[in-house]
C-alpha positions, -999 to +999 in steps of 0.1 A: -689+013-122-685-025-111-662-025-143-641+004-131-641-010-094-629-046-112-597-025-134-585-009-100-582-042-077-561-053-109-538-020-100-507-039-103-514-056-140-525-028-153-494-010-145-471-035-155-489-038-186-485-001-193-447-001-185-446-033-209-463-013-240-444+018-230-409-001-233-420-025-262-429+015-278-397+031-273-379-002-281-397+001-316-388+035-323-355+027-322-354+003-339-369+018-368-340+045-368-360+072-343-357+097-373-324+096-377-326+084-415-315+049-414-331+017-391-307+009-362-305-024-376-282-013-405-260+008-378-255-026-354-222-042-356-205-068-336-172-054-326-151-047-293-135-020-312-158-001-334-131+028-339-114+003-359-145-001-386-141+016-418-162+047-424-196+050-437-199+078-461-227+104-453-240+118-420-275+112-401-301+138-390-287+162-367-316+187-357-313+195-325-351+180-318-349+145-330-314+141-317-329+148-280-356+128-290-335+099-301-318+097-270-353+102-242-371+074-263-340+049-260-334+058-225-371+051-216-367+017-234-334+012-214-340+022-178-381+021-176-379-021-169-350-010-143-375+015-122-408-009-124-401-023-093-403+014-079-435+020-099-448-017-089-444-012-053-456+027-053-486+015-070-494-009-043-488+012-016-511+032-020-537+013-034-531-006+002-541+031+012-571+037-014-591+005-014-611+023-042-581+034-062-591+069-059-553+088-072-533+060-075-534+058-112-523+091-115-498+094-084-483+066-099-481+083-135-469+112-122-439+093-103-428+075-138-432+109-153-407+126-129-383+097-133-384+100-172-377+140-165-349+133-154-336+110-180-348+139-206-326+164-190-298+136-195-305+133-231-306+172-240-271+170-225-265+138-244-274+152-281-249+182-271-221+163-262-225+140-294-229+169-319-196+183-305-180+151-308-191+146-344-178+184-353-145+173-334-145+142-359-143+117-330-179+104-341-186+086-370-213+111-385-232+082-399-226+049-379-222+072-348-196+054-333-162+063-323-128+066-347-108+077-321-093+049-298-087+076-276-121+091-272-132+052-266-102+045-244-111+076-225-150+067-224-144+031-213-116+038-185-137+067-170-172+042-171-146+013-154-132+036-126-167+052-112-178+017-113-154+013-082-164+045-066-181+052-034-206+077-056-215+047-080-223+025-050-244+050-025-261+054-059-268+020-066-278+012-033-306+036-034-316+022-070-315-016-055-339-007-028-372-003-035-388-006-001-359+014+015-363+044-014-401+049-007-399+047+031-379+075+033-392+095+006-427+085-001-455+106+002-490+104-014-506+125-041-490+130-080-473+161-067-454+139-041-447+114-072-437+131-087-412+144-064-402+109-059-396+102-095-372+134-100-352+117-068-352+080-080-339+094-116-311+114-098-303+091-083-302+065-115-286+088-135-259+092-109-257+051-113-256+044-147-253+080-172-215+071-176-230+036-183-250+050-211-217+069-224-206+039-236-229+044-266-202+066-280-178+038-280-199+011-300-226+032-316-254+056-304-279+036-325-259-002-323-289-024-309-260-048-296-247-022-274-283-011-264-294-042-253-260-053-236-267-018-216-297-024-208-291-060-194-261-043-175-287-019-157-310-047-151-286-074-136-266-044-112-301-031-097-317-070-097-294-095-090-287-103-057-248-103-063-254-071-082-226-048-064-202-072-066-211-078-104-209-039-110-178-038-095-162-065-119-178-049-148-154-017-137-122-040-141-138-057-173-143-018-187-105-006-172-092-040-191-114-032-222-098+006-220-062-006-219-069-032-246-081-002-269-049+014-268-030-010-273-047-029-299 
């Protein structure tokens, strides 16, 4: 029991701890190809133009099932480090409000699980749109990049423009604020986070899915592009300059667009 009691005061390390292993997991998975038949490593190139790389002969796994997976477990290493601060501050809260921990462990399980709901739903649709793109032949079926500048003209313009819309920033700003987020829709209990996870990844979605569209330009597996994604998310929702940065990055992406079709 005194061991127990000793785990829960330590609420918050043992939280970020689990978030650590759960990203470092997902991370890994990719990395080793997520069962698409080839590691990611040997689908990463550096380029600003992938559609411009010769073809690869062959084609990688394309069951419905591990493309959906493929796309959850790189999500949840992409965006989990974005929501900790969410789960962090939930977690306190209501161990604040349970000097035992009594729920908070699963409250705050359940609010992580709602958020990655979310960003399953996102990858089902994900896996659809990129098996219609490789039937189309706009997708490289086994570097899964683009070979149309068009399609990555089209993908990088349409990411650049919401970056300056009024959708992209109410969306952000609900992302950036932690406290603000959980004031207004906090509750207690793993039904209520639940709840609160299904909002918060609405609401990220809303901020950064065309982000994550930009896989089909440079490669749904290219680790470069992952991790450049993922740094993206992590400066726009951390840094104290992160609107304005997110708004640059929509010029950078309208520039990148243009650049594509003429190039």
């Amino acid at each position: 029991m005194i061991l127990i009691e000793a785990v829960l005061r330590r609420e918050r390390a043992v939280t970020a701890a689990a978030l650590a292993a759960l990203v470092l997991l997902a991370w890994a998975y990719v990395a080793q190809g997520a069962g698409m038949g080839m590691s990611a490593w040997q689908m990463t190139r550096l380029s600003l133009f992938p559609h411009r790389q010769a073809e690869v002969a062959g084609a990688m796994a394309d069951a419905w099932p591990i493309l959906i997976a493929m796309w959850w477990v790189m999500m949840i290493g992409m965006m989990t480090p974005s929501a900790a601060p969410l789960v962090l501050l939930h977690a306190r809260v209501l161990r604040a409000h349970a000097p035992v921990g009594r729920g908070v462990g699963a409250a705050t399980a359940a609010l992580l699980a709602g958020y990655l709901c979310v960003w399953l739903a996102f990858s089902v649709a994900a896996a659809g749109l990129q098996k219609a793109l490789q039937a189309l032949g706009l997708l490289s079926g086994m570097m899964l990049w683009s070979r149309s500048a068009w399609l990555s003209a089209a993908v990088l313009g349409l990411a650049g423009l919401y970056q300056l819309t009024s959708a992209k920033r109410a969306c952000l700003a609900r992302c950036r604020s932690p406290v603000g987020f959980l004031t207004r829709h906090g509750g207690s209990g793993p039904g209520a986070g639940f709840v609160l996870g299904l909002r918060h990844g609405a609401y990220c979605v809303g901020c950064c899915g065309l982000l994550m569209a930009l896989l089909f330009v440079g490669g749904v597996m290219n680790l470069v592009w992952i991790a450049a994604l993922t740094a993206v998310v992590l400066l726009e929702k951390l840094l104290p300059a992160g609107v304005a940065f997110g708004r640059w990055l929509g010029g950078l992406l309208l520039l990148w667009a243009l650049a594509t079709l003429i190039v």
